[in-house]
C-alpha positions as CSV (number, residue, x, y, z in Angstrom):
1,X,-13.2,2.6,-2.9
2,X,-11.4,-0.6,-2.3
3,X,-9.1,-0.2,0.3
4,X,-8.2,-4.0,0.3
5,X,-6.5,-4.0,-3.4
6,X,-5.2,-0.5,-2.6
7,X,-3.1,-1.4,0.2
8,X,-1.9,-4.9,-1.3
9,X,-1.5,-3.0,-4.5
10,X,1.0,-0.3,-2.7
11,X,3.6,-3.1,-1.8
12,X,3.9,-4.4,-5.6
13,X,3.7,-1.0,-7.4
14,X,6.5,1.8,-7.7
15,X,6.2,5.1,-6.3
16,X,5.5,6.5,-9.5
17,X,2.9,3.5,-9.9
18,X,1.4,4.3,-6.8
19,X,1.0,8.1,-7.6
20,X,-1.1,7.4,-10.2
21,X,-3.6,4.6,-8.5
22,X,-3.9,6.6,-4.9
23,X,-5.0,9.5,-7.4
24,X,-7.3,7.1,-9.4
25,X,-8.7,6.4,-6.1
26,X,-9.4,10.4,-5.0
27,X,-6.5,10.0,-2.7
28,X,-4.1,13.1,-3.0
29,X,-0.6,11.4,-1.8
30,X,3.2,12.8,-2.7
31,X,5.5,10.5,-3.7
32,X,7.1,10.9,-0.3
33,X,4.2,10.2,1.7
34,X,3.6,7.3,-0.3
35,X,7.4,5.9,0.9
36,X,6.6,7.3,4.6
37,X,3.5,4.6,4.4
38,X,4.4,2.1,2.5
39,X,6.1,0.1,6.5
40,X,3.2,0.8,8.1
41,X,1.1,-1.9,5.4
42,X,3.1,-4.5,7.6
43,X,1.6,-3.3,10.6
44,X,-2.5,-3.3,9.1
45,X,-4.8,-6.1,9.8
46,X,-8.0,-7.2,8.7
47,X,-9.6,-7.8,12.1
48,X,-9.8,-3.9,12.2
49,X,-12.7,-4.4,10.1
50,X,-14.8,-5.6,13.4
51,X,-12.7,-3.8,15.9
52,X,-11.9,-0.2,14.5
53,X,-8.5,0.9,13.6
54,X,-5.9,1.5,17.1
55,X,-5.2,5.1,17.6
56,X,-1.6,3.9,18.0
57,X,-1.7,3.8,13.5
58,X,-4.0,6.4,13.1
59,X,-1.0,8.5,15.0
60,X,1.6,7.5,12.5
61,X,-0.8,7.5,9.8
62,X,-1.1,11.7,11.1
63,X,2.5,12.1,11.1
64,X,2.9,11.6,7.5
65,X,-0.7,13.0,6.0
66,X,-1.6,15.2,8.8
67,X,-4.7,15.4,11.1
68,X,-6.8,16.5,8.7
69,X,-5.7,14.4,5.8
70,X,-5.9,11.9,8.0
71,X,-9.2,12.0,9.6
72,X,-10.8,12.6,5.6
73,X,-9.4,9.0,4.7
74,X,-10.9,7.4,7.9
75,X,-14.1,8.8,7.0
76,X,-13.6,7.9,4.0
77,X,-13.0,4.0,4.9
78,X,-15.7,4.3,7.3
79,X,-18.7,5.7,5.2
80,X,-17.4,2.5,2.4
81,X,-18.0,0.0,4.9
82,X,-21.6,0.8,5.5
């Protein structure tokens, strides 16, 4: 999965855009979580690459998706890096 043209892709697109590309991606997002996430794209940098993403996002990541949800996507990112 490309997260990089995902997350650069979600500040262009419309919600309804969106909807359809998360769910090309596997990613099962509402329409409202994909509003509730679309500030926090401001906040994401690429040095997390190297150092691992702060447990201050991954909080408000869980607030909108969930601990669960959550912890499936960082796997998911993590298991595409190697």
């Amino acid at each position: 999965m490309d997260y990089t043209r995902l997350l650069l892709e979600m500040k262009k697109r419309s919600d309804e855009e969106m909807l359809k590309m998360s769910r090309a991606y596997g990613l099962d997002f509402t329409v409202e979580e994909i509003r509730q996430l679309r500030p926090l794209l401001d906040e994401i940098s690429m040095h997390w690459i190297l150092t691992g993403v702060p447990e201050s996002f991954i909080s408000k990541v869980e607030r909108v998706l969930g601990q669960k949800r959550t912890n499936q996507l960082l796997d998911d990112y993590l298991n595409m890096r190697k």
